[in-house]
mmCIF file of the N, C-alpha and C atoms, coordinates in Angstrom:
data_MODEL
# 
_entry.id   MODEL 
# 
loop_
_atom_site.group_PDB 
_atom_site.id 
_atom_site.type_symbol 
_atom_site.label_atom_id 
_atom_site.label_alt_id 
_atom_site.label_comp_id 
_atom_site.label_asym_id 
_atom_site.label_entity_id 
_atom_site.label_seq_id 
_atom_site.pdbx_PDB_ins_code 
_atom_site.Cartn_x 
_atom_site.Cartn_y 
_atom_site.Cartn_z 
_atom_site.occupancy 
_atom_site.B_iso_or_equiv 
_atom_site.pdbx_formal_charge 
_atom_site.auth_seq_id 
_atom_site.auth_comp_id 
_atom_site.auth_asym_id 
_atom_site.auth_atom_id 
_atom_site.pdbx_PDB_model_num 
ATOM 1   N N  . UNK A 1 1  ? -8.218  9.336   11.645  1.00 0.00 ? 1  UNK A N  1 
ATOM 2   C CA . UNK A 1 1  ? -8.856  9.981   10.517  1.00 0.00 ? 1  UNK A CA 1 
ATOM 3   C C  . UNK A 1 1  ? -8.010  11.175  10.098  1.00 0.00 ? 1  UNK A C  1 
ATOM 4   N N  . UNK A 1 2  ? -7.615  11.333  8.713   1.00 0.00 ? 2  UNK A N  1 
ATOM 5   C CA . UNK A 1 2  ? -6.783  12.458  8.195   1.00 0.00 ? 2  UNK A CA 1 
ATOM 6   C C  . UNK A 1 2  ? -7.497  13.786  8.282   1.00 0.00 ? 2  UNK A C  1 
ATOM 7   N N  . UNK A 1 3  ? -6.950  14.719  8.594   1.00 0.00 ? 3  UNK A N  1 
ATOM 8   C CA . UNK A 1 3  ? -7.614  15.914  8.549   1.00 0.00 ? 3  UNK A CA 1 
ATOM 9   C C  . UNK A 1 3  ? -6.484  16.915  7.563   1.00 0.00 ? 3  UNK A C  1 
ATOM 10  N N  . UNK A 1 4  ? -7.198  17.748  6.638   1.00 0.00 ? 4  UNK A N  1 
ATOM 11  C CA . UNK A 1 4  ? -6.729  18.799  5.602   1.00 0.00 ? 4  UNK A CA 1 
ATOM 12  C C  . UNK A 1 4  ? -7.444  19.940  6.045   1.00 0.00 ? 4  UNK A C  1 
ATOM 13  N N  . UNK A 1 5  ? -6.736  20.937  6.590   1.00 0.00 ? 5  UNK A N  1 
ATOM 14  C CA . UNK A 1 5  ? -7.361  22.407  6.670   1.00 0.00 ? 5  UNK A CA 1 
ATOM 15  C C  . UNK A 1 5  ? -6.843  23.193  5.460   1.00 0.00 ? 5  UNK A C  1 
ATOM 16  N N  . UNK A 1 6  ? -8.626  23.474  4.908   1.00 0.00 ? 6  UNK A N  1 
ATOM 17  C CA . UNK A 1 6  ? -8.515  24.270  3.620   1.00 0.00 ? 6  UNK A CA 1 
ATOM 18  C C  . UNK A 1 6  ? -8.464  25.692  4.026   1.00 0.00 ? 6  UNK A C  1 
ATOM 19  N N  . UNK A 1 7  ? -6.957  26.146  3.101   1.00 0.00 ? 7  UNK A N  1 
ATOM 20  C CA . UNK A 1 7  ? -7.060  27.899  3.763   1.00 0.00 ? 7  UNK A CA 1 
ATOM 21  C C  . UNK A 1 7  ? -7.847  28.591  2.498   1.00 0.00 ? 7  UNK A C  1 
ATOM 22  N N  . UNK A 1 8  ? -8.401  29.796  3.142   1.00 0.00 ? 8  UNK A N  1 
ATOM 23  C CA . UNK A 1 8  ? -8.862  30.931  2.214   1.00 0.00 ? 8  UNK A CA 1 
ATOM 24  C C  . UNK A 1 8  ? -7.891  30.860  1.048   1.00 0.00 ? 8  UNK A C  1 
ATOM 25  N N  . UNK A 1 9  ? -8.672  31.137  -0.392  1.00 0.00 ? 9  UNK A N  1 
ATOM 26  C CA . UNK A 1 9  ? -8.149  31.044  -1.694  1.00 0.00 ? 9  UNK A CA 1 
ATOM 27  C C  . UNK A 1 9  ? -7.360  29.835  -1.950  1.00 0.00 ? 9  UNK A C  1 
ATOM 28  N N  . UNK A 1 10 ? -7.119  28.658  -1.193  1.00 0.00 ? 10 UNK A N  1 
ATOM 29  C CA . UNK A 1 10 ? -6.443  27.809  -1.767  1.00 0.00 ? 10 UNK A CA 1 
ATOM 30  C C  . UNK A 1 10 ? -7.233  26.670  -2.444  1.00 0.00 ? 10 UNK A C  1 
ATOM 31  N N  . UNK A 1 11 ? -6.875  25.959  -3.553  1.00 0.00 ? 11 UNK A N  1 
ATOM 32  C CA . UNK A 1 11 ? -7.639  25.447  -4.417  1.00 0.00 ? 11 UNK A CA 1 
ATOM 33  C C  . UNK A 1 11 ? -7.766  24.311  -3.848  1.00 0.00 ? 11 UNK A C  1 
ATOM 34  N N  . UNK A 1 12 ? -8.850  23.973  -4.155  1.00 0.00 ? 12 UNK A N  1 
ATOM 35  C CA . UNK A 1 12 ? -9.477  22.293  -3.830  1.00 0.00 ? 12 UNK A CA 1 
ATOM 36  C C  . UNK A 1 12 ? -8.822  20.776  -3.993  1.00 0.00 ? 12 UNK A C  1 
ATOM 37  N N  . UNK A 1 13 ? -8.359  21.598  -5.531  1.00 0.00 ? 13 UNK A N  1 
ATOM 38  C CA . UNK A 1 13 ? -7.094  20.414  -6.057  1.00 0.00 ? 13 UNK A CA 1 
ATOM 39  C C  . UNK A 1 13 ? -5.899  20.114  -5.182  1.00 0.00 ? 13 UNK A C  1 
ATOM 40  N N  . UNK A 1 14 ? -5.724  21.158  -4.722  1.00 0.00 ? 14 UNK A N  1 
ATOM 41  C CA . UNK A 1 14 ? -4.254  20.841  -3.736  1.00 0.00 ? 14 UNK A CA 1 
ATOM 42  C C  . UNK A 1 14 ? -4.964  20.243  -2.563  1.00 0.00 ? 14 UNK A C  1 
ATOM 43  N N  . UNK A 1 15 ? -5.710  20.784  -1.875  1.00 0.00 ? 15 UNK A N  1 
ATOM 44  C CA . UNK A 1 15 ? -6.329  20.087  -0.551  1.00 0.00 ? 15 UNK A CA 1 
ATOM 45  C C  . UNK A 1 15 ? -6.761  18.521  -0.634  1.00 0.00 ? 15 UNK A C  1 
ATOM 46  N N  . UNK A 1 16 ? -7.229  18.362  -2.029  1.00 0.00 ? 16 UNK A N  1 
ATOM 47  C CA . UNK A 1 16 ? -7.388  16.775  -2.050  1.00 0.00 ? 16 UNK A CA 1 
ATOM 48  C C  . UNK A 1 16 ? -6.219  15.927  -2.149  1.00 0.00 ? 16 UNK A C  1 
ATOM 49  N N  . UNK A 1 17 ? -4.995  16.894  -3.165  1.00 0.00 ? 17 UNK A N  1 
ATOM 50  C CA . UNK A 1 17 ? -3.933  16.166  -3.236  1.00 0.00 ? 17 UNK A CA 1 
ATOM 51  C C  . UNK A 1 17 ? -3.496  15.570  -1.824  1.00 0.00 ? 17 UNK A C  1 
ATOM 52  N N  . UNK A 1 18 ? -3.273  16.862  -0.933  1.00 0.00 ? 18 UNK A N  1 
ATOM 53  C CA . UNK A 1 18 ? -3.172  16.530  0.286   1.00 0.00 ? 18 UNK A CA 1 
ATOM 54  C C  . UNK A 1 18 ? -3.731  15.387  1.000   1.00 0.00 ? 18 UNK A C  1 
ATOM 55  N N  . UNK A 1 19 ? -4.908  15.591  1.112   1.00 0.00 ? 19 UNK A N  1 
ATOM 56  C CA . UNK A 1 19 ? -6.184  14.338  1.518   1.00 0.00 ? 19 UNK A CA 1 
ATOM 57  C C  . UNK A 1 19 ? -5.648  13.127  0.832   1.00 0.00 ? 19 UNK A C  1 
ATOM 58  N N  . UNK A 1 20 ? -5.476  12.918  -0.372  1.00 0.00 ? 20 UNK A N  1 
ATOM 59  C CA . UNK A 1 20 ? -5.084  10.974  -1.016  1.00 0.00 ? 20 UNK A CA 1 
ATOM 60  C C  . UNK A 1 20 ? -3.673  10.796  -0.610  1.00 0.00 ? 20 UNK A C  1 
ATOM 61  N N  . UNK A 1 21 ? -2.893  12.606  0.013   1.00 0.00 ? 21 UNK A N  1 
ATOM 62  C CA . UNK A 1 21 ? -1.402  11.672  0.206   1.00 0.00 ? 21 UNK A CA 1 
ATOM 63  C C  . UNK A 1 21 ? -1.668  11.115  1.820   1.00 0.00 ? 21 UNK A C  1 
ATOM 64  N N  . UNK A 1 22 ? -2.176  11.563  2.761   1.00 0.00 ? 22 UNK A N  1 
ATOM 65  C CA . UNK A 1 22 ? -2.999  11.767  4.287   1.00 0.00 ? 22 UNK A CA 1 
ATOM 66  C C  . UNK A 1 22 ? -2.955  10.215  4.034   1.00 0.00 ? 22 UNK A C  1 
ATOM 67  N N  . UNK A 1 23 ? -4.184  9.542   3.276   1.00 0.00 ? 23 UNK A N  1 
ATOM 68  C CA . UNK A 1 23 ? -4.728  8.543   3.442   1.00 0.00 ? 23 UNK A CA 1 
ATOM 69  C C  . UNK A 1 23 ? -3.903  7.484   2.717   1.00 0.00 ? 23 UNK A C  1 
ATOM 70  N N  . UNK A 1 24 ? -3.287  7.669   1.865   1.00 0.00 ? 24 UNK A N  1 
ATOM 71  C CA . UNK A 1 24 ? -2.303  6.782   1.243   1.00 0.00 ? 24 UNK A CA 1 
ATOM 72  C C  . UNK A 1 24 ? -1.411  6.437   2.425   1.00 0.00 ? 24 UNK A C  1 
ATOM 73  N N  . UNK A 1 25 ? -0.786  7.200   3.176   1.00 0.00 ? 25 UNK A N  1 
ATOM 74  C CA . UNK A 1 25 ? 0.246   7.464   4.169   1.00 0.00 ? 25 UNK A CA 1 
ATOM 75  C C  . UNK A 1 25 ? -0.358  6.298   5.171   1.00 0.00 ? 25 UNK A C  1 
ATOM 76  N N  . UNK A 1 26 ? -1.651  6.375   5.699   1.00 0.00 ? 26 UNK A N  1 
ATOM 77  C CA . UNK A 1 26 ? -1.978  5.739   7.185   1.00 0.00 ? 26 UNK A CA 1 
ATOM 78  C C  . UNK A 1 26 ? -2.577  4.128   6.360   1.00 0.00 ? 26 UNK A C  1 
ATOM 79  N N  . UNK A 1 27 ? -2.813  3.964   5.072   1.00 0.00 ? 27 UNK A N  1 
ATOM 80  C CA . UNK A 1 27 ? -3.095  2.257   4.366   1.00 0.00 ? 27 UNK A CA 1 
ATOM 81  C C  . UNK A 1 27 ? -4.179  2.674   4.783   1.00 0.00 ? 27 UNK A C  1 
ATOM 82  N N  . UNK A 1 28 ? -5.038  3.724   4.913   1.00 0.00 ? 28 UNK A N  1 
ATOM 83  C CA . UNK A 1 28 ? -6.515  3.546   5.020   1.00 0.00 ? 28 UNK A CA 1 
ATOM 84  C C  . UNK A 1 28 ? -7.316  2.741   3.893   1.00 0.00 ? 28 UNK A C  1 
ATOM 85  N N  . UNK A 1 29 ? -6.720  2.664   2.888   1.00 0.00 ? 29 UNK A N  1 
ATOM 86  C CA . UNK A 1 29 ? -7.785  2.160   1.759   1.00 0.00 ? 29 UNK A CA 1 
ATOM 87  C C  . UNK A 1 29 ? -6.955  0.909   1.241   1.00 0.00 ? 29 UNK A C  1 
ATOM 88  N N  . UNK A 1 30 ? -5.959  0.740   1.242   1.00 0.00 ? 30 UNK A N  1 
ATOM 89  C CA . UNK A 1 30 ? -5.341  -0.822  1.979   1.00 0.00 ? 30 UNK A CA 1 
ATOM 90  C C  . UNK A 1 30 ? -5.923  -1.700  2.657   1.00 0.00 ? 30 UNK A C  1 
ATOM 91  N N  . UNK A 1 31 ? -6.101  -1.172  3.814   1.00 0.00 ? 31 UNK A N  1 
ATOM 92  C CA . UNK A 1 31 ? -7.134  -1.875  4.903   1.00 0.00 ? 31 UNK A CA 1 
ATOM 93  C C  . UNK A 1 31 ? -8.448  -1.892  4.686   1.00 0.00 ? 31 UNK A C  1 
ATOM 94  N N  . UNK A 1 32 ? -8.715  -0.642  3.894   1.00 0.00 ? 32 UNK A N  1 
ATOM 95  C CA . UNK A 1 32 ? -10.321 -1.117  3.544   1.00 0.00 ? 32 UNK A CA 1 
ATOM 96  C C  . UNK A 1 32 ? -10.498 -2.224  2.540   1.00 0.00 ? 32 UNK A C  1 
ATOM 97  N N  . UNK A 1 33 ? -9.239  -2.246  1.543   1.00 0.00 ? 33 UNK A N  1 
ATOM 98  C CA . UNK A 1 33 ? -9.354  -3.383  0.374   1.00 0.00 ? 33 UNK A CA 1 
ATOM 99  C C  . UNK A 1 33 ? -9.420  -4.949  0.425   1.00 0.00 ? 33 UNK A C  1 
ATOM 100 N N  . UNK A 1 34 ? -8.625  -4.614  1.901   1.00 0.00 ? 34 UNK A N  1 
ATOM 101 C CA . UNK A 1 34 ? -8.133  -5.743  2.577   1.00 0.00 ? 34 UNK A CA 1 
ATOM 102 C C  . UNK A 1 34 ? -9.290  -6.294  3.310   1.00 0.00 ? 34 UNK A C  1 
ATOM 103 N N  . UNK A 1 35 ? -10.246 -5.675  3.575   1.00 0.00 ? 35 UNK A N  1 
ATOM 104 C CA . UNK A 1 35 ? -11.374 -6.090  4.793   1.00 0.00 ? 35 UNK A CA 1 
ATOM 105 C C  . UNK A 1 35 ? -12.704 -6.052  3.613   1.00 0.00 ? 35 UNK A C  1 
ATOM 106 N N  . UNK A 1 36 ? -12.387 -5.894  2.544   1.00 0.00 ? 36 UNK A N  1 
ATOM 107 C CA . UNK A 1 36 ? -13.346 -5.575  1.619   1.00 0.00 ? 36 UNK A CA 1 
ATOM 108 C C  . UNK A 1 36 ? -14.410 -7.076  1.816   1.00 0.00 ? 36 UNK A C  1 
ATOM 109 N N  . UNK A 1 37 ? -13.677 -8.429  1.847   1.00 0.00 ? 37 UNK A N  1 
ATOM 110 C CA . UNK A 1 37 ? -13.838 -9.525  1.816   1.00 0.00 ? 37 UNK A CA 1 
ATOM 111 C C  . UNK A 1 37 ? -13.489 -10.460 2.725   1.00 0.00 ? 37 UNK A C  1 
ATOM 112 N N  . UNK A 1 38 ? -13.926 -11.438 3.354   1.00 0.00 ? 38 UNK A N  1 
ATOM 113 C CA . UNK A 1 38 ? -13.608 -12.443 4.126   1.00 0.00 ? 38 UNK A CA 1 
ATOM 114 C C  . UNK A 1 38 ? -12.436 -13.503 3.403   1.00 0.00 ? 38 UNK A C  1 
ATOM 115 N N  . UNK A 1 39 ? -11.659 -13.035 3.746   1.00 0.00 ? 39 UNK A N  1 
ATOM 116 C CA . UNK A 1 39 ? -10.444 -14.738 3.223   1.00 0.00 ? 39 UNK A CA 1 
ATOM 117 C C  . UNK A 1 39 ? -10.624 -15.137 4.395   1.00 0.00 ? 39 UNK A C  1 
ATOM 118 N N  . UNK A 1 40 ? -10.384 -16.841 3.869   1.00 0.00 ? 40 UNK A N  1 
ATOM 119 C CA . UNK A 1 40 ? -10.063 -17.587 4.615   1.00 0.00 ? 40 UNK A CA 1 
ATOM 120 C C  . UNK A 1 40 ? -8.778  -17.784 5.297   1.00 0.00 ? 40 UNK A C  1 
ATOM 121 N N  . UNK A 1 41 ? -8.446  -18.427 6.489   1.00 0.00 ? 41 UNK A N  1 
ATOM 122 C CA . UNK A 1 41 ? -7.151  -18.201 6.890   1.00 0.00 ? 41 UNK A CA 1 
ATOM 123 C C  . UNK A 1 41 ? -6.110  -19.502 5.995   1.00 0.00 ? 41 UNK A C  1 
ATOM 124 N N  . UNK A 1 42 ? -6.604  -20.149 5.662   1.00 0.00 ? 42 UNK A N  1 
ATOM 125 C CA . UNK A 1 42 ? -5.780  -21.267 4.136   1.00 0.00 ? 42 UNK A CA 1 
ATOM 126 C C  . UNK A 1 42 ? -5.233  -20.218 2.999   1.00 0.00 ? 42 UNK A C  1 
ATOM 127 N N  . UNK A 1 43 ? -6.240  -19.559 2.404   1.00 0.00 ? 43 UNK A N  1 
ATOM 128 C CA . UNK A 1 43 ? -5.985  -18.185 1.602   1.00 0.00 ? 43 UNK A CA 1 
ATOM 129 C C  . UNK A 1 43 ? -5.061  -17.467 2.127   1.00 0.00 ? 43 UNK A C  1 
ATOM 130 N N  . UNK A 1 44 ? -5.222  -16.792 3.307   1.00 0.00 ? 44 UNK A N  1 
ATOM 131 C CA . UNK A 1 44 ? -3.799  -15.181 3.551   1.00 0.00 ? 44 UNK A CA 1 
ATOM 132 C C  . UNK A 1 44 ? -2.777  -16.355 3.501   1.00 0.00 ? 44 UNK A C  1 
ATOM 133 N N  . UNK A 1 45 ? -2.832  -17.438 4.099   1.00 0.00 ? 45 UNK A N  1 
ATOM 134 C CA . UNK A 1 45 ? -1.122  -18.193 4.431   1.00 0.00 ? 45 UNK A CA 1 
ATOM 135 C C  . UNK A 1 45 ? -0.930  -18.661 2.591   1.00 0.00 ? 45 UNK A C  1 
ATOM 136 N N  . UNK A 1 46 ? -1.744  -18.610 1.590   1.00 0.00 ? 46 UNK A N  1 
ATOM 137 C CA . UNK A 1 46 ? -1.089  -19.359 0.441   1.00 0.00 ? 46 UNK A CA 1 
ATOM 138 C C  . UNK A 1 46 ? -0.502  -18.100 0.260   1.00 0.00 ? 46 UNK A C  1 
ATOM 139 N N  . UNK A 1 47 ? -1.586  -16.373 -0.037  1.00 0.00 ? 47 UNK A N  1 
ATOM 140 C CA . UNK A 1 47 ? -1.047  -15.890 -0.715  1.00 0.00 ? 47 UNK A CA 1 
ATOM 141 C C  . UNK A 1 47 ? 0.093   -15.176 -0.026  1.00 0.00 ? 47 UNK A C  1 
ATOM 142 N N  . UNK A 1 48 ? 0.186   -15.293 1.928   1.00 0.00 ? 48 UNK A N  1 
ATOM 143 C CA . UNK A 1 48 ? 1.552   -14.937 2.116   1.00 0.00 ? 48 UNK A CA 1 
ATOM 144 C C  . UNK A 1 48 ? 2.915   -15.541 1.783   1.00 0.00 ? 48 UNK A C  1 
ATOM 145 N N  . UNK A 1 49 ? 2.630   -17.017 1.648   1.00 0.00 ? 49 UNK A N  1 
ATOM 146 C CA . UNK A 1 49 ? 4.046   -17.668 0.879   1.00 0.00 ? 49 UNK A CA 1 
ATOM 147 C C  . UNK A 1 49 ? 4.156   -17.340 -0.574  1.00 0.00 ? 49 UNK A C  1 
ATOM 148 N N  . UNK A 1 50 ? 2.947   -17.073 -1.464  1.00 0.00 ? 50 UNK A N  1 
ATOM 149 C CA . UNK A 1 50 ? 3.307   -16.231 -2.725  1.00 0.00 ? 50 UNK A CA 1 
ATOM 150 C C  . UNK A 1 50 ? 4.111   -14.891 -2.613  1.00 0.00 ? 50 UNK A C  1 
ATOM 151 N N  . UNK A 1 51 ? 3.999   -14.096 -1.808  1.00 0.00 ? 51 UNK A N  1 
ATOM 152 C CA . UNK A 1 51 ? 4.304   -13.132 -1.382  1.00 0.00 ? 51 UNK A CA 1 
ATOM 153 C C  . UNK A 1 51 ? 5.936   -13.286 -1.517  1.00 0.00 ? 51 UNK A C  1 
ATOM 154 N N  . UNK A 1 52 ? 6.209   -14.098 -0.713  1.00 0.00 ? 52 UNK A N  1 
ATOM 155 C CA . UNK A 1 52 ? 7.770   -14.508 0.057   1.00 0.00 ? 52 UNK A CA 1 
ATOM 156 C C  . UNK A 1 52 ? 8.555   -14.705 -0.745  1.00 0.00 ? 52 UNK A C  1 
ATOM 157 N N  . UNK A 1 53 ? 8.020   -15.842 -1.820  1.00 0.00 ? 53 UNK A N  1 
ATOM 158 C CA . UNK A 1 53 ? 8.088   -16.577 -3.031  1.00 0.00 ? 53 UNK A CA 1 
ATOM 159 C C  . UNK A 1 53 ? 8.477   -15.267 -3.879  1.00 0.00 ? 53 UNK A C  1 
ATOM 160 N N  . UNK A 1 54 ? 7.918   -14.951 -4.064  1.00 0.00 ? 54 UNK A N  1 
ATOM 161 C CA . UNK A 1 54 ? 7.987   -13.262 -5.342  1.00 0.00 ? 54 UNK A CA 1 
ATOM 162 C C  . UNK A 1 54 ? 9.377   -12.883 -4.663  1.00 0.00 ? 54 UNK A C  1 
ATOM 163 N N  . UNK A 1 55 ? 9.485   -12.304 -3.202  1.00 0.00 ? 55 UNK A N  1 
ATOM 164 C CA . UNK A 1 55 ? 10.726  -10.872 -3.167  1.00 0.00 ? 55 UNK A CA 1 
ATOM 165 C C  . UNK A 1 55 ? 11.625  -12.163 -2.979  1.00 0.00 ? 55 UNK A C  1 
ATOM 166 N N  . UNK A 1 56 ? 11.660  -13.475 -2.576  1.00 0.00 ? 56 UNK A N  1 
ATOM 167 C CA . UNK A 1 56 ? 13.119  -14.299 -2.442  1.00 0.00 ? 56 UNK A CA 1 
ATOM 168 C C  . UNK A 1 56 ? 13.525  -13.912 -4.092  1.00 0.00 ? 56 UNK A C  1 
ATOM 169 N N  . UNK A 1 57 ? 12.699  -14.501 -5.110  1.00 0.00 ? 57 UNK A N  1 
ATOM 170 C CA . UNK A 1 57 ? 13.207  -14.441 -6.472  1.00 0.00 ? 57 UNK A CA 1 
ATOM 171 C C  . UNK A 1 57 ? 13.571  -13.320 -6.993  1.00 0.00 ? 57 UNK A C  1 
ATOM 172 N N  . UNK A 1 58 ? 12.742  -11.858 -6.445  1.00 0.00 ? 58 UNK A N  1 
ATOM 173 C CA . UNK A 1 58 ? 13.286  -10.634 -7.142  1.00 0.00 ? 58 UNK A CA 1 
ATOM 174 C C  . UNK A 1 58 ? 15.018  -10.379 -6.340  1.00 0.00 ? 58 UNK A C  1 
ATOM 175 N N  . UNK A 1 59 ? 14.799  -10.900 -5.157  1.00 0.00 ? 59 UNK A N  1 
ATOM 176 C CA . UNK A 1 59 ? 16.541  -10.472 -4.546  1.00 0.00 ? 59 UNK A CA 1 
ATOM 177 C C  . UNK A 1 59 ? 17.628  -11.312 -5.115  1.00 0.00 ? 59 UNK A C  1 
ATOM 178 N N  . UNK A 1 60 ? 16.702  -12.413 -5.420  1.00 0.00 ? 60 UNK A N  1 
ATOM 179 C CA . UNK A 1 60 ? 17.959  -13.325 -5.696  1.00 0.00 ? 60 UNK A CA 1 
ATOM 180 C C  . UNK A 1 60 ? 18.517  -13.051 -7.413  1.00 0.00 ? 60 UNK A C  1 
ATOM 181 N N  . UNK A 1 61 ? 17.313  -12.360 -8.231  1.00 0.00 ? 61 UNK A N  1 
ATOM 182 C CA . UNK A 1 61 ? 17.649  -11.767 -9.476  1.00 0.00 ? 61 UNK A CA 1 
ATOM 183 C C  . UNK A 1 61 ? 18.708  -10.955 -9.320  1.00 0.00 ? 61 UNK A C  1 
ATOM 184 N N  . UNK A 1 62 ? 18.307  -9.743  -8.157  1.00 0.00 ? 62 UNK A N  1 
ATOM 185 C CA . UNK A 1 62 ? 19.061  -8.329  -8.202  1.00 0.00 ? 62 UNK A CA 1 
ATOM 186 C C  . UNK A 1 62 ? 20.350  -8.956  -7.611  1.00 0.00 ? 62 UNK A C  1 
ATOM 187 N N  . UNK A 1 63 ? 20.895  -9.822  -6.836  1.00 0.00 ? 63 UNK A N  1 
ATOM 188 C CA . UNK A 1 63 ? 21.935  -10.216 -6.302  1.00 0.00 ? 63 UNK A CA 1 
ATOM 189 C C  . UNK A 1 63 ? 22.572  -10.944 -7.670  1.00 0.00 ? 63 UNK A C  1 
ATOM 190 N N  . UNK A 1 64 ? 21.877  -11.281 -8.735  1.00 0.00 ? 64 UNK A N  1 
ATOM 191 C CA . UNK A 1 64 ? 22.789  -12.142 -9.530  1.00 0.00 ? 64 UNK A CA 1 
ATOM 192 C C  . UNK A 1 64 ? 22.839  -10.990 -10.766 1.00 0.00 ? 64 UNK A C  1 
ATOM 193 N N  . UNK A 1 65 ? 22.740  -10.288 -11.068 1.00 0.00 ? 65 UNK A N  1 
ATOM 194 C CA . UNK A 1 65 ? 23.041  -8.771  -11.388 1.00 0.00 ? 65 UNK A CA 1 
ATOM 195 C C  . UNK A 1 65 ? 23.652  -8.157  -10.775 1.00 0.00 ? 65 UNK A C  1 
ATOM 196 N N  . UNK A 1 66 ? 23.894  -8.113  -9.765  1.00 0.00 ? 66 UNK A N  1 
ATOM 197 C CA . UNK A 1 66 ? 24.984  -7.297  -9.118  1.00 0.00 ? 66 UNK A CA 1 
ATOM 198 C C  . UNK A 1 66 ? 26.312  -8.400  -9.104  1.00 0.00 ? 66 UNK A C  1 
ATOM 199 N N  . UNK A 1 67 ? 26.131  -9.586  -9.403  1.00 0.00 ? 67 UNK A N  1 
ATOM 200 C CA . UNK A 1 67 ? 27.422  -10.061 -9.578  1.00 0.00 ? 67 UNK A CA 1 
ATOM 201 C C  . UNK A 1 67 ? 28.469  -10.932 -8.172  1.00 0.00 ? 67 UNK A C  1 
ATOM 202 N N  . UNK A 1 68 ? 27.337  -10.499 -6.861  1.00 0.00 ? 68 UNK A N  1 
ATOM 203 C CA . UNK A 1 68 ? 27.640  -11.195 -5.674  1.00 0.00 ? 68 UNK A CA 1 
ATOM 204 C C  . UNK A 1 68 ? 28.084  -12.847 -5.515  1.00 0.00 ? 68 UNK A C  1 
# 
């Protein structure tokens, strides 16, 4: 669990900034998005080969732009 110690006179705004970078940092709300719902295990394996599928094609773009 992230912890932000708010000092005397410092504004709220910064302490939260702090707090969403805390929790951004550890995928707390990643994992909650992620657990939001039951997938099936057919589901994570399609959309992990979508996944794969996507960065093979973005590298193989950036490699044929770079001229390799």
């Amino acid at each position: 669990m992230p912890n932000v110690k708010v000092r005397i006179g410092e504004p709220i705004d910064k302490a939260l900034r702090a707090l969403k970078k805390k929790v951004d940092k550890e995928g707390i709300m990643k994992s909650a998005k992620a657990h939001r719902f039951y997938d099936k295990p057919s589901i994570k394996k399609r959309a992990k080969s979508k996944a794969a599928k996507k960065r093979a094609k973005t590298a193989a773009r950036r490699t044929a732009r770079m001229g390799v």
